[in-house]
C-alpha positions as CSV (number, residue, x, y, z in Angstrom):
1,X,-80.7,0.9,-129.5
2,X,-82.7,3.8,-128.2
3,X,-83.9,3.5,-124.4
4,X,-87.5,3.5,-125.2
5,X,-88.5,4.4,-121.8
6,X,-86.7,7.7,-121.9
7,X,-89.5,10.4,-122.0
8,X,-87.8,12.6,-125.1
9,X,-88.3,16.1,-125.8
10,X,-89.0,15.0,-129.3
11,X,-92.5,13.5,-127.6
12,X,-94.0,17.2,-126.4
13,X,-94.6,17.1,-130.3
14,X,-95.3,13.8,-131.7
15,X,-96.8,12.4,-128.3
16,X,-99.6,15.1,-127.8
17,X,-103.1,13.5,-128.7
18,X,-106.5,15.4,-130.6
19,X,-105.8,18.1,-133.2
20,X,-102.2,19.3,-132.0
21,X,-100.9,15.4,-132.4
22,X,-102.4,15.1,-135.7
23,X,-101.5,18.2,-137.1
24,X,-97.5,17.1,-136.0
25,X,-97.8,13.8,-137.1
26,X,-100.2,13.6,-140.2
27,X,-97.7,15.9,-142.3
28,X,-94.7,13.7,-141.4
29,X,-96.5,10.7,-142.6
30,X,-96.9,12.0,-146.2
31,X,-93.4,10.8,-146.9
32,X,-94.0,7.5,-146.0
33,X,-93.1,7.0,-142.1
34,X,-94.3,4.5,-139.9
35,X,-96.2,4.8,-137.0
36,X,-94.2,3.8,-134.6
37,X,-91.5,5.7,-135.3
38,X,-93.5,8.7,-133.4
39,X,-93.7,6.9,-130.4
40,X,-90.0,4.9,-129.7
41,X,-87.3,6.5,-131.5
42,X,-85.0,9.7,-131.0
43,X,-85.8,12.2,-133.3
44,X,-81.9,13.1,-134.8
45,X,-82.0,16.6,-136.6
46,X,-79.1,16.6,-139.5
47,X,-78.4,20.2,-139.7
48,X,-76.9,20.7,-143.6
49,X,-74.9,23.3,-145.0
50,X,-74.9,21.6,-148.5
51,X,-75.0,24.5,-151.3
52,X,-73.9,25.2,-154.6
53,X,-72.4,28.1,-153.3
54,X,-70.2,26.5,-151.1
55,X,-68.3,24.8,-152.9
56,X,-66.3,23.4,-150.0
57,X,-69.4,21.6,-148.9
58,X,-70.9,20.0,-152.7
59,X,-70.2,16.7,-151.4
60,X,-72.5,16.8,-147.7
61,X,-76.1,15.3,-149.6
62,X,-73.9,12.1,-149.8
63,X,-72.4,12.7,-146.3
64,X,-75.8,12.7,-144.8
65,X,-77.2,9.9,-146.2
66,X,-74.1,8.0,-144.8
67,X,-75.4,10.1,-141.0
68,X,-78.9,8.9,-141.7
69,X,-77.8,5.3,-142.5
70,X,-76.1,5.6,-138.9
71,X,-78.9,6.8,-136.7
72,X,-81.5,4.4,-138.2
73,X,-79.4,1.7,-137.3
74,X,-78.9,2.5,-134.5
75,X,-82.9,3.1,-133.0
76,X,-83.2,7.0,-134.3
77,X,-85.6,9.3,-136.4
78,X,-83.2,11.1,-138.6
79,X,-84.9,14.3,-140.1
80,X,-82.2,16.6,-142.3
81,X,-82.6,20.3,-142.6
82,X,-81.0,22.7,-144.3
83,X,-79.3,25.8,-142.7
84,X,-77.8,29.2,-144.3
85,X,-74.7,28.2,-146.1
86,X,-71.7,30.2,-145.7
87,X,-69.5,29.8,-149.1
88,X,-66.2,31.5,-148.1
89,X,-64.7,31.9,-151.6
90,X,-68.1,33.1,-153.1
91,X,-70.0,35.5,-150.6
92,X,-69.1,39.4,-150.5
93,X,-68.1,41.1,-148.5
94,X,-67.1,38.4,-146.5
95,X,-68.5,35.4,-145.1
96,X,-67.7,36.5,-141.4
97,X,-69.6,39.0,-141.8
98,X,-73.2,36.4,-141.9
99,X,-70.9,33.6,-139.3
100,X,-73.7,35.4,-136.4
101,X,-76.9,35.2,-138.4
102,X,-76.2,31.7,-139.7
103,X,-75.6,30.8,-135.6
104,X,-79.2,32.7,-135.3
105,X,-80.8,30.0,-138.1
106,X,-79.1,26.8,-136.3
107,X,-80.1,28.0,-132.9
108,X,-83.7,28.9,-133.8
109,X,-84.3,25.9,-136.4
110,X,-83.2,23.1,-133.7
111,X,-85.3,24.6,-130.8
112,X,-88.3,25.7,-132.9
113,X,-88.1,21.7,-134.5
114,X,-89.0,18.6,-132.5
115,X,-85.3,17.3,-132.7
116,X,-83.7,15.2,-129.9
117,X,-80.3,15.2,-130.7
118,X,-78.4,17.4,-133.4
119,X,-75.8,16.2,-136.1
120,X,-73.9,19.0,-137.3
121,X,-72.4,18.7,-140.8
122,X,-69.9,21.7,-141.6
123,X,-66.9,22.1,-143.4
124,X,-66.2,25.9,-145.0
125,X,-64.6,28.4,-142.8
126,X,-67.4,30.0,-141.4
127,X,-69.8,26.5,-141.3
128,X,-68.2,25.0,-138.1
129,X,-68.0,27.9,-135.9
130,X,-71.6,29.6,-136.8
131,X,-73.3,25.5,-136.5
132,X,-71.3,25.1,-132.9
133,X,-72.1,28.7,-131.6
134,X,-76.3,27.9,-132.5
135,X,-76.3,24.4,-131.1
136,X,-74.5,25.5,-127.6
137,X,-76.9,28.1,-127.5
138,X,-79.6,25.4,-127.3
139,X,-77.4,22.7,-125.8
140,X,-78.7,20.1,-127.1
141,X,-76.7,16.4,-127.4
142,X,-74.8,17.0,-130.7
143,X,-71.7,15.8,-132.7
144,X,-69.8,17.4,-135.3
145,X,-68.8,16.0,-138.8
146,X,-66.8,17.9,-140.8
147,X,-66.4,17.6,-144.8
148,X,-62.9,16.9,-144.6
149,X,-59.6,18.3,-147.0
150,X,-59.6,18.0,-150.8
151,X,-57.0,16.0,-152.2
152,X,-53.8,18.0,-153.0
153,X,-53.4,19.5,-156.2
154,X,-50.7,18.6,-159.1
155,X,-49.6,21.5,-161.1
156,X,-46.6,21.1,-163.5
157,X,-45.1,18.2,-161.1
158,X,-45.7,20.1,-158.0
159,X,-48.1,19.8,-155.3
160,X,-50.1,23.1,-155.1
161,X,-53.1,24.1,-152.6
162,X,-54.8,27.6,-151.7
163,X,-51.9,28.9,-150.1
164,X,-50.0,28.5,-153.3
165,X,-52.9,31.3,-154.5
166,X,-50.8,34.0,-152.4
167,X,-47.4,33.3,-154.3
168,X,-48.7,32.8,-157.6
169,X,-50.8,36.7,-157.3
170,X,-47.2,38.0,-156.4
171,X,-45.7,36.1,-159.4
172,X,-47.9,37.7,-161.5
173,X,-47.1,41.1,-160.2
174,X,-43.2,40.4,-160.9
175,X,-43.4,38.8,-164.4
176,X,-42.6,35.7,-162.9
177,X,-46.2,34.1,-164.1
178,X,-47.8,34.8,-167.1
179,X,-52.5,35.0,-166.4
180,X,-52.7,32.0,-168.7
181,X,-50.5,30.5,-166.1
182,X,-52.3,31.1,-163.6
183,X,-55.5,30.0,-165.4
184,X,-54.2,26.4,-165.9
185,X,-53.5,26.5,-161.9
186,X,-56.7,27.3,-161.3
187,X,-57.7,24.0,-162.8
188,X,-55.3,22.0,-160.9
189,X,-55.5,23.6,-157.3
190,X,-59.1,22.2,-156.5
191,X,-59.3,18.6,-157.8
192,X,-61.8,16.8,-155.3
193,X,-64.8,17.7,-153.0
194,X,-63.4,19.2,-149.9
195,X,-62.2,22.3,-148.1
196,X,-58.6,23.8,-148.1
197,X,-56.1,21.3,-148.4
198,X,-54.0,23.3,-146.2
199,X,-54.0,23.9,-142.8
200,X,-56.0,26.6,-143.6
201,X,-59.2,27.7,-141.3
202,X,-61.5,25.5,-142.4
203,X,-59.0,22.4,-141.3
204,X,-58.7,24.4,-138.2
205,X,-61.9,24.5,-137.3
206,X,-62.2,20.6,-138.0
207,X,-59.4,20.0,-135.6
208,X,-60.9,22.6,-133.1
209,X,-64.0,20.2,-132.9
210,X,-62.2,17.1,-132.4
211,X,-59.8,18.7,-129.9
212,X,-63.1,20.2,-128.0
213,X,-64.0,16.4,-127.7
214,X,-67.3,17.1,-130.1
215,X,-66.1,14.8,-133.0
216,X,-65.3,11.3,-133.3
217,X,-61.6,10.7,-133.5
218,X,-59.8,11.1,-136.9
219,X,-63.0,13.3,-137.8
220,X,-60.8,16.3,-138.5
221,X,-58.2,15.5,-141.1
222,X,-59.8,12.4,-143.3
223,X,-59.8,13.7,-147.2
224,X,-63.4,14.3,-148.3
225,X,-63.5,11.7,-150.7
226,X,-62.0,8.7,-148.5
227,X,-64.3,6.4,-148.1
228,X,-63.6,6.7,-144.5
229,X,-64.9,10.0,-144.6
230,X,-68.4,8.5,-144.9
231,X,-67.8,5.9,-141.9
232,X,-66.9,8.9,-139.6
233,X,-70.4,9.8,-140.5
234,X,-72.3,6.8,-140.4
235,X,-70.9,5.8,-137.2
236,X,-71.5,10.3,-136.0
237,X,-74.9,9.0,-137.0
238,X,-75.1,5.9,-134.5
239,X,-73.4,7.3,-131.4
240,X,-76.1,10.6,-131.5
241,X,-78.4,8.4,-131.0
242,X,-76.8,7.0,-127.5
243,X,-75.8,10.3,-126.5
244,X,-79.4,11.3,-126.6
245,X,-79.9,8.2,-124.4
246,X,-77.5,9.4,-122.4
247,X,-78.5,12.6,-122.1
248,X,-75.0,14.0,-123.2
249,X,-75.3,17.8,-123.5
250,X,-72.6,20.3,-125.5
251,X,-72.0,21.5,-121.8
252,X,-71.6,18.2,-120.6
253,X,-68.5,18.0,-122.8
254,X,-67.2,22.0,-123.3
255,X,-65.8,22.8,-120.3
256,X,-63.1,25.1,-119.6
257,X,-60.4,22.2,-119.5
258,X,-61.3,21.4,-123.1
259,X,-61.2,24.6,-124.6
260,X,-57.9,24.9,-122.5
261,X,-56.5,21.6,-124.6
262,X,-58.1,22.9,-127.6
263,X,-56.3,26.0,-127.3
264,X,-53.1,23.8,-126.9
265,X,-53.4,21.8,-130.0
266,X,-54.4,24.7,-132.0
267,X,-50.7,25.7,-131.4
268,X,-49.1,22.9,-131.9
269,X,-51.1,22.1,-135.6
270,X,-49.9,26.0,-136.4
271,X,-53.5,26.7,-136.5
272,X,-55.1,30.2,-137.9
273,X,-55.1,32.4,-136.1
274,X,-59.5,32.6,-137.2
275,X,-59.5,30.1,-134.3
276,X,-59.2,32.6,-132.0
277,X,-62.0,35.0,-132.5
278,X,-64.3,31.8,-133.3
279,X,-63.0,30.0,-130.2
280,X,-63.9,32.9,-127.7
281,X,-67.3,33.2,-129.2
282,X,-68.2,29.8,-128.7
283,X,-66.9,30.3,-125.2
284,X,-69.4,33.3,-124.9
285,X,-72.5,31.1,-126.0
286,X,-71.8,28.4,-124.0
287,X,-70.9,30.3,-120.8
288,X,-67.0,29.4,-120.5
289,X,-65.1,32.1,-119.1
290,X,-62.1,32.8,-122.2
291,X,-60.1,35.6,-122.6
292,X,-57.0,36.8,-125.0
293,X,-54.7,36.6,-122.1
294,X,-55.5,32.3,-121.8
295,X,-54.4,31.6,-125.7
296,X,-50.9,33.6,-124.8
297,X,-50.7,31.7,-121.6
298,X,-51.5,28.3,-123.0
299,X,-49.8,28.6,-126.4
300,X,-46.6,30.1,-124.7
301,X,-44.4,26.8,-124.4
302,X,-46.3,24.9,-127.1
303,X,-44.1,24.0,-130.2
304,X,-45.3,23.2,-133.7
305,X,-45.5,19.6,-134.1
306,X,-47.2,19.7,-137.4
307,X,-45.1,20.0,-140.3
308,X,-48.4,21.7,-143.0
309,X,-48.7,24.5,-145.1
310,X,-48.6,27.6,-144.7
311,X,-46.6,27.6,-141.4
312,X,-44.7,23.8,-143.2
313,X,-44.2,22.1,-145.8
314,X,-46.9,19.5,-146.5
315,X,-50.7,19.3,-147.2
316,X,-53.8,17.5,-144.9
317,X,-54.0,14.9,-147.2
318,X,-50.1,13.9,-146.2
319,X,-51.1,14.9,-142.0
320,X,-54.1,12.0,-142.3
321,X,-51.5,9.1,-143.7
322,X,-49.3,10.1,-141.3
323,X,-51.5,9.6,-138.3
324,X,-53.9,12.4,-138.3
325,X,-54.8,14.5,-134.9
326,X,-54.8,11.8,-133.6
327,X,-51.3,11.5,-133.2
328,X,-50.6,15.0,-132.4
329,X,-53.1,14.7,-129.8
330,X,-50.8,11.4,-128.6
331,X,-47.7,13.4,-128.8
332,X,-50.0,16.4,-126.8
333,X,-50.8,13.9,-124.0
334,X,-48.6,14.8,-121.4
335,X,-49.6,19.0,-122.1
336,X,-53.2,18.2,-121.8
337,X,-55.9,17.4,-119.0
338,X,-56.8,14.0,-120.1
339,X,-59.6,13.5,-117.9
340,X,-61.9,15.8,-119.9
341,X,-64.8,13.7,-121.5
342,X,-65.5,13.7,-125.2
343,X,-68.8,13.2,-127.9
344,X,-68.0,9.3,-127.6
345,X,-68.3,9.0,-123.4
346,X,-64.9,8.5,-123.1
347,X,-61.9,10.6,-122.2
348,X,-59.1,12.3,-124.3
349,X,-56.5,9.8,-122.4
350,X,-58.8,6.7,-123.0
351,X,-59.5,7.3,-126.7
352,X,-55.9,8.8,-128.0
353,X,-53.3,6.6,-125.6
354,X,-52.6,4.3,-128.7
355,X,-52.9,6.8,-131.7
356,X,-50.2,6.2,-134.0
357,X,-47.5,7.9,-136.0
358,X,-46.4,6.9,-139.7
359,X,-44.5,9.7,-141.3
360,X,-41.8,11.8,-139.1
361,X,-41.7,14.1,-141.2
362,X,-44.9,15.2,-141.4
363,X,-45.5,15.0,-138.0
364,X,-42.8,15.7,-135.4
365,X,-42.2,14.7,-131.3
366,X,-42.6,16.7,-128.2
367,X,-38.8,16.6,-127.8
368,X,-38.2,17.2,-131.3
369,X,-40.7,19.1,-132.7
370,X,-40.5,21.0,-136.0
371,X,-40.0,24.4,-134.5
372,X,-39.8,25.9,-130.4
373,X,-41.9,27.8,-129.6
374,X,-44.0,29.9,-132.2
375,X,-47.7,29.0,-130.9
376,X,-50.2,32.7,-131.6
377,X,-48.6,35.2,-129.7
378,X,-51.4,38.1,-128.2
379,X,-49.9,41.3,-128.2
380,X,-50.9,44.5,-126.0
381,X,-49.7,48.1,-126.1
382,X,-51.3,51.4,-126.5
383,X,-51.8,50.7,-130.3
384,X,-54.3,47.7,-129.5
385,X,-55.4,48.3,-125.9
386,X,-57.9,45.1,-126.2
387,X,-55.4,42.9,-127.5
388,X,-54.3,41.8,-131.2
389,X,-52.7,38.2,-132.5
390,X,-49.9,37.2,-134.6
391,X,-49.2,33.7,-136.2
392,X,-45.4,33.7,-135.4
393,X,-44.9,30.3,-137.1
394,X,-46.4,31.9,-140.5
395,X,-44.0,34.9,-140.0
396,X,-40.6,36.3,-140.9
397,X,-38.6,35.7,-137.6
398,X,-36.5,38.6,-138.3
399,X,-39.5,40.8,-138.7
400,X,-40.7,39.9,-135.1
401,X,-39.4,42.4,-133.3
402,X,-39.1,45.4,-135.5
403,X,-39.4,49.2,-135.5
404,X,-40.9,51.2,-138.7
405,X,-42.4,53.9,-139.8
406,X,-46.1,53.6,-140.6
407,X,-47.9,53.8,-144.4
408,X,-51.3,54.5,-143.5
409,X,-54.5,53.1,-145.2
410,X,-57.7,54.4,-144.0
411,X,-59.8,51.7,-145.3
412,X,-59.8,48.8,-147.8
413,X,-60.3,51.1,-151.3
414,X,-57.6,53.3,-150.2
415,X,-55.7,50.6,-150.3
416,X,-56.7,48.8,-153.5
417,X,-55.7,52.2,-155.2
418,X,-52.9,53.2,-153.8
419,X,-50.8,50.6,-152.9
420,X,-49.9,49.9,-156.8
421,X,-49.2,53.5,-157.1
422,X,-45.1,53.7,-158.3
423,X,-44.9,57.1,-156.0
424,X,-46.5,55.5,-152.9
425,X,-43.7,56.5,-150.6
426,X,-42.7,53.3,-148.8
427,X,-39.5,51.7,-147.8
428,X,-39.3,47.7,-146.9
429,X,-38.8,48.7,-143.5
430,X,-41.9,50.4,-143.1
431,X,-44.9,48.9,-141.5
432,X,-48.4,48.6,-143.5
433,X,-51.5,50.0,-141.4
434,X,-54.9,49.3,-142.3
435,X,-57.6,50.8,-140.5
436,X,-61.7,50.3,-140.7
437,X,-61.9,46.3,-141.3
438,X,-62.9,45.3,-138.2
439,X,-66.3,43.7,-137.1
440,X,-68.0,47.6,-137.5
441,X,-66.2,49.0,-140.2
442,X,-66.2,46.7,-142.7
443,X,-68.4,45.5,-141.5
444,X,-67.7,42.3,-140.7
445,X,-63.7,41.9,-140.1
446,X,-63.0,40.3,-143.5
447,X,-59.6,38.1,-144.1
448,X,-57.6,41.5,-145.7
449,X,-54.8,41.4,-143.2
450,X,-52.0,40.2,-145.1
451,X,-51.9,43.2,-147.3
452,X,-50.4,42.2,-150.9
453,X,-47.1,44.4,-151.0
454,X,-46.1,47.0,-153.5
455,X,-45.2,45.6,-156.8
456,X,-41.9,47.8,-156.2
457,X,-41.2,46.6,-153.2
458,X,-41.4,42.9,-154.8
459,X,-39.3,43.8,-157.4
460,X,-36.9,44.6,-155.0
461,X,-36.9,40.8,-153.9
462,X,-38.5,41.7,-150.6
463,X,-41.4,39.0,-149.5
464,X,-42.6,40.4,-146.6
465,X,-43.1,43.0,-144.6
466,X,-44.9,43.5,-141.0
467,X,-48.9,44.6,-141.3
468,X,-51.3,45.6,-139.1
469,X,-54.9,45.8,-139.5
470,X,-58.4,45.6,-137.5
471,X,-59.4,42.8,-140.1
472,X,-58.3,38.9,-140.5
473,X,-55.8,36.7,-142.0
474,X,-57.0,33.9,-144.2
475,X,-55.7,30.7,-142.7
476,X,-54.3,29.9,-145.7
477,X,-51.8,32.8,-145.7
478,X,-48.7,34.0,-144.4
479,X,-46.4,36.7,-143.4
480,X,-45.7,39.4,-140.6
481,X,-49.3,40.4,-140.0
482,X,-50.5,41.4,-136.5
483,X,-54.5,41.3,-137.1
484,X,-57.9,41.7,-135.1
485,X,-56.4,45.2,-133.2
486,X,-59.0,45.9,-130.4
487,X,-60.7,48.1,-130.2
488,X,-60.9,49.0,-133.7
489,X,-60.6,51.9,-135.5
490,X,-64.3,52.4,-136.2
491,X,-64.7,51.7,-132.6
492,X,-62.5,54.7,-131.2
493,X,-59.6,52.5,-130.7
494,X,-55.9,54.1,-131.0
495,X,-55.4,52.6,-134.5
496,X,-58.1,55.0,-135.5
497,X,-55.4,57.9,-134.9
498,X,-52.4,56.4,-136.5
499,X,-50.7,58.9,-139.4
500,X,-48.7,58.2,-142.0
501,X,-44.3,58.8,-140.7
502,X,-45.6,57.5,-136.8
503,X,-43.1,55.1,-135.7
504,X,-44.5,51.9,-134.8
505,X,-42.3,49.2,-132.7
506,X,-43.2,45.6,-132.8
507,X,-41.9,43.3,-129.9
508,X,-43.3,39.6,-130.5
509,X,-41.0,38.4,-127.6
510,X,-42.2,40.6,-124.9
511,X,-45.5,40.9,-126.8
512,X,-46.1,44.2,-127.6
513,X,-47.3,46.4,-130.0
514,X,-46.5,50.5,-129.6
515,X,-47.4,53.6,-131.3
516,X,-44.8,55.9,-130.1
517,X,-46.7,58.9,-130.3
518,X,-47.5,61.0,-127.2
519,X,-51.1,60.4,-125.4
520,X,-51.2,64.3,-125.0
521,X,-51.0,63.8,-129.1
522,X,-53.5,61.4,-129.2
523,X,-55.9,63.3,-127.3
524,X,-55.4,65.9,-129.8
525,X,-56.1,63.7,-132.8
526,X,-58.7,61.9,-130.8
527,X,-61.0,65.6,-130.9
528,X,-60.9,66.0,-134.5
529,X,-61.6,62.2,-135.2
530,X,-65.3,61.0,-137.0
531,X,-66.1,57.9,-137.3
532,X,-67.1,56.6,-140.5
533,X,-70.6,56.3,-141.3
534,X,-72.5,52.8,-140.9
535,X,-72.6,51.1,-144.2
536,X,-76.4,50.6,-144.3
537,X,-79.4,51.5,-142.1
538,X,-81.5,48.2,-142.8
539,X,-81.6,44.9,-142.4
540,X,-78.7,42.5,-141.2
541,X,-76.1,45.0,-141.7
542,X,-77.6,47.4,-139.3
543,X,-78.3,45.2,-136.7
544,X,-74.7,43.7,-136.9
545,X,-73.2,47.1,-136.7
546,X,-75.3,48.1,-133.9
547,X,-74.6,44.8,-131.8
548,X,-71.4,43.2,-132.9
549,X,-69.1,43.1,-130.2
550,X,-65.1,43.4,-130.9
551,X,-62.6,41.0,-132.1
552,X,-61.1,40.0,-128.4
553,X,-64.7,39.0,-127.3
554,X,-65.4,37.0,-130.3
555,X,-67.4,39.6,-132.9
556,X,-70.5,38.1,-131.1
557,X,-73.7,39.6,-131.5
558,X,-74.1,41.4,-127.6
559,X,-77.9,39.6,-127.4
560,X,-76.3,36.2,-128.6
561,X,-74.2,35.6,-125.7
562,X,-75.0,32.6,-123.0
563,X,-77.6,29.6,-123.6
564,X,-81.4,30.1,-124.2
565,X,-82.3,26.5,-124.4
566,X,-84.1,24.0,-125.4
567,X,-87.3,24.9,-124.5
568,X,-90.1,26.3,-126.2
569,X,-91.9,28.8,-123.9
570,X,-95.2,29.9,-126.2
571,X,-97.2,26.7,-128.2
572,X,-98.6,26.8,-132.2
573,X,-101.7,25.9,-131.6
């Protein structure tokens, strides 16, 4: 029950007496609530990303009821408001491109509202990491419910999910998939409520909340229509309201040991590599000092434990019967710092000691795990000066270290029209280079990083080849693509001057990625280089071009950075 003798910041609102109190409290009461509901209980804000036009999130009016149920129980005011929506599969150019402004709505909606204590209910890519960057910005006591997976999909007696999407476009490149094909996929792939059944970003992000400590355990892998989905948030619902009680801040709980254990079971899940420009912003709002460097330092003798698509073989729905993060985070144990203090008051050690596993194959041991070491690998050389990542675990290992010569692309619609060309000059050995699709020159760093190949070069029986881009990987896909090159090319950065016939050499081992082109040649390019023009001189766009930092400091907005708070300086009347 709420500590009714707790003075709540809830109260600077509904406790004020005369005109200000009545105005607060009169329109509150048109709905039918109680008067004493103004004066004892925790006001709980349910921050919802429900939309029609995100799909992955259809199924969050009934998860909030089930968040509500919880924090009436338990003493609280639950209040549910809507935030903007961020439908990955739906919203051009690309969702990332609005993760900054949505962080902008949560932050300004839960400290403009009397709320005591903040739910967050997120599921789609962009949801989790735009709700967490608002709320630490306000810092606030708040807990994390994710939507949880959809159930796998069947498809002529196989299991299929979104990263099947990838091989069936190539199929139909080769003749090996006919469109009506593909059509009767499309109606198998997506079978329940829920996000990516893979361990795609959106299941990421879900485990990154429960590794940060800011879920309740289990929270990131339960299938969206499991009943058990709905308990996760009933009881999310309940302990908010004790946290408030205990005055249980997001700083209380994201320190720099959790993000250092997040970072470490990122790796050994096989994680997208999304997680990293997400998990370095969040750092920046709540004023943890991250860098590139610390993922390739913690990830470096991390193996994959996780046996899920894309980097394995199985699908979420399989990782929750077989024990869930939970268990990985049991096998993690002796890698982590289990001291650090979670969304439930209790430590990682306290709350994961007797996690079980039920399936070996789907989830593997410390001394046996399903691969060595193939965590995200952070390269540097003169062809990303800031810093750029690779999934090696979604990669061709032969392709990891690996000298070619570059086919150029100066920005996404040269190469949607020439890279089906039959007299593109390209070779399998060659190395795809895609400039201008990072956080300016998109804008907005869209997920464009695993370039489609040539349909010759399929033909030829060849599946992958290495990439390179300013831009992002989907978390769903795969292949030998080094993504979010810093600075980017609309920035100035080297990859700005790469020509088609440079030789590039890609070292994964020793982590490094060279142009091996002369600086004096460089400098030579560099004076007859332009920039591309901004894409719009209004509105959002503008102001994200003009602010947006690059990839290996998050894609932040510069004025976002660091905590505001919780209080309101100016009063409404």
């Amino acid at each position: 029950m709420a500590d009714t003798n707790k003075k709540l910041r809830s109260s600077e609102w509904f406790g004020k007496k005369g005109k200000d109190g009545l105005i607060y409290r009169a329109w509150m009461k048109k709905t039918g609530i109680p008067n004493h509901y103004f004066k004892e209980k925790p006001v709980i804000g349910i921050c919802n990303t429900w939309s029609e036009l995100t799909p992955c999130n259809s199924h969050f009016r009934d998860l909030a009821k089930s968040v509500r149920e919880g924090v009436i129980e338990a003493g609280g005011f639950p209040v549910e408001f809507p935030v903007m929506s961020l439908g990955e599969t739906l919203m051009k150019p690309t969702a990332m491109l609005y993760r900054n402004l949505a962080s902008m709505d949560v932050e300004e909606s839960i400290r403009a509202n009397p709320v005591d204590g903040v739910v967050l209910l997120c599921g789609c890519d962009k949801t989790t990491p735009s709700l967490v960057m608002g709320a630490c910005s306000v810092d606030l006591p708040t807990i994390v419910v994710s939507g949880g997976p959809m159930l796998t999909g069947k498809f002529k007696g196989k299991e299929i999910s979104t990263s099947d999407g990838w091989r069936f476009a190539e199929k139909l490149k080769t003749g090996e998939m006919s469109f009506a094909e593909m059509e009767e996929a499309e109606g198998c792939m997506c079978r329940s409520d829920g996000h990516c059944a893979v361990m795609g970003t959106a299941s990421t992000m879900a485990s990154m909340v429960e590794s940060l400590g800011l879920s309740l355990p289990g929270n990131a892998a339960i299938p969206a229509p499991d009943m058990r989905r709905k308990l996760v948030a009933y009881h999310s619902g309940q302990r908010i309201v004790e946290m408030v009680d205990e005055d249980l801040k997001l700083s209380d709980i994201l320190t720099r040991r959790a993000f250092e254990n997040s970072i470490k079971i990122n790796t050994s899940i096989g994680g997208s590599t999304n997680f990293v420009v997400h998990l370095l912003a969040i750092a920046g709002r709540i004023g943890v000092e991250l860098n590139l460097a610390d993922f390739d330092e913690l990830s470096r003798d991390i193996p994959l434990l996780a046996n899920l698509q894309p980097s394995g073989e199985f699908f979420m729905e399989d990782f929750y019967y077989a024990g869930g993060l939970p268990a990985i985070i049991k096998e993690m144990l002796p890698r982590l710092v289990t001291s650090v203090k979670t969304v439930t008051g209790k430590t990682v050690s306290e709350l994961y000691e007797d996690a079980e596993c039920y399936n070996r194959d789907v989830i593997s041991t410390l001394d046996k795990p399903l691969k060595g070491e193939v965590g995200l690998a952070i390269l540097k050389g003169n062809l990303c000066e800031e810093g750029a990542v690779i999934k090696p675990s979604a990669a061709s290992p032969e392709l990891l270290t690996h000298k070619g010569r570059a086919v150029v692309f100066e920005q996404i619609e040269d190469y949607k029209e020439r890279i089906s060309d039959p007299d593109l000059d390209i070779k399998e050995d060659d190395i795809l280079v895609l400039k201008n699709v990072g956080p300016k020159g998109y804008p907005g760093m869209p997920e464009v990083g695993n370039m489609g190949l040539p349909q010759k070069i399929l033909e030829a029986g060849v599946t992958d080849m290495v990439r390179i881009s300013d831009g992002r990987m989907s978390g769903t896909a795969f292949g030998t693509a080094v993504l979010h090159v810093s600075p980017e090319a609309a920035d100035g950065g080297n990859l700005a001057l790469v020509q088609n016939g440079d030789i590039i050499e890609l070292d994964v081992p020793n982590r490094t990625l060279t142009l091996h082109v002369s600086d004096e040649e460089l400098e030579k390019r560099r004076e007859s280089w332009k920039p591309l023009p901004m894409h719009m001189d209004r509105g959002y766009w503008h102001l994200y071009q003009k602010h947006v930092q690059q990839a290996h400091l998050g894609a932040d907005l510069d004025f976002l950075r660091g905590k505001s708070g919780s209080t309101v300086k100016r009063d409404s009347h």
